[in-house]
C-alpha positions in Angstrom: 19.4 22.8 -15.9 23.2 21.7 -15.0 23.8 18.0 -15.1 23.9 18.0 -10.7 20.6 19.5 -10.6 19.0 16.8 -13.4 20.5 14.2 -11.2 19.0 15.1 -8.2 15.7 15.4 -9.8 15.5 12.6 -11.0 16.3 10.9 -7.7 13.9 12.8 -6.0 11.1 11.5 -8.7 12.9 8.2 -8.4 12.2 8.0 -4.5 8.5 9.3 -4.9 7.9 6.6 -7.4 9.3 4.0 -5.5 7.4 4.8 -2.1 4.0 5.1 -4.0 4.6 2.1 -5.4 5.4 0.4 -2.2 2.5 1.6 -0.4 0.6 0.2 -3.0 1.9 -3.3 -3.5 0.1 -6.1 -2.4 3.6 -8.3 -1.8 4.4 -6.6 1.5 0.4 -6.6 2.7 0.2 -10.0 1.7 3.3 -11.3 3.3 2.6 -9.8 6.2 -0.4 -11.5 6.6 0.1 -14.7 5.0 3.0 -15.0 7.9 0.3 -13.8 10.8 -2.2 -16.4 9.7 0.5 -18.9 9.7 1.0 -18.1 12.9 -2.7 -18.9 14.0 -2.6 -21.7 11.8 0.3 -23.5 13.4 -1.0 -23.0 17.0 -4.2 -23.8 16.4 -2.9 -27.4 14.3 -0.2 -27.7 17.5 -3.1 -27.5 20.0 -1.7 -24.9 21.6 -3.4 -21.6 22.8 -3.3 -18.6 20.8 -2.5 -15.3 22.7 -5.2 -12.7 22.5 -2.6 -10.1 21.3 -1.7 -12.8 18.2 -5.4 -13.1 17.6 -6.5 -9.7 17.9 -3.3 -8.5 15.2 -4.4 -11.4 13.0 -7.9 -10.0 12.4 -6.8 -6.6 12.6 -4.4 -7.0 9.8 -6.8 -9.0 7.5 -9.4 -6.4 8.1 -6.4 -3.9 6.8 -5.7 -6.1 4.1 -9.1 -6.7 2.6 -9.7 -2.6 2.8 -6.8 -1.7 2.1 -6.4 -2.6 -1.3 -9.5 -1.5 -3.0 -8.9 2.3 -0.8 -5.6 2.5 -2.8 -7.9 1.6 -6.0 -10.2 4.3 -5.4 -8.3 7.0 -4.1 -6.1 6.2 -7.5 -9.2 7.3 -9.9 -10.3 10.2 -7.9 -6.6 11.4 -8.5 -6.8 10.7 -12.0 -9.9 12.1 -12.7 -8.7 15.5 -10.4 -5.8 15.9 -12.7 -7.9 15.1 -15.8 -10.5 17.8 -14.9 -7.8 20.1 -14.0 -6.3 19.9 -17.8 -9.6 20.5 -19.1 -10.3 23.6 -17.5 -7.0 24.6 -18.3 -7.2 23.8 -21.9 -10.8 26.2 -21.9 -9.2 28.8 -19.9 
């Protein structure tokens, strides 16, 4: 493998890594909704109305948040346990 072809692997795994790891952070998730509940927060304390659209996003996103969360958790051990099996049958075979 020539040294162009090693770099470019590496960046590709480098990308892959970064993007799982972003989809599952809780930082972003939590940002986000930390700064829609805000939102709520501070029209509700101001006394003035909250648009349906702000309400309806605020409980869809902490309904996304909550599930979102222990998804990634779970869909993480079934992939573990997928490529665990799969070394197993390949260590019989």
């Amino acid at each position: 493998m020539n040294t162009g072809t090693a770099f470019w692997e590496f960046a590709r795994e480098s990308v892959n890594k970064f993007w799982d790891l972003l989809r599952e952070s809780v930082i972003i998730q939590g940002t986000i909704t930390l700064g829609i509940i805000g939102a709520v927060v501070y029209l509700a304390v101001t006394a003035q109305p909250i648009p349906e659209i702000v309400e309806k996003l605020s409980l869809l996103i902490v309904g996304y948040f909550m599930g979102a969360k222990p998804a990634a958790q779970i869909n993480k051990v079934v992939r573990d346990l997928a490529k665990t099996m799969t070394q197993e049958k390949e260590k019989r075979d």
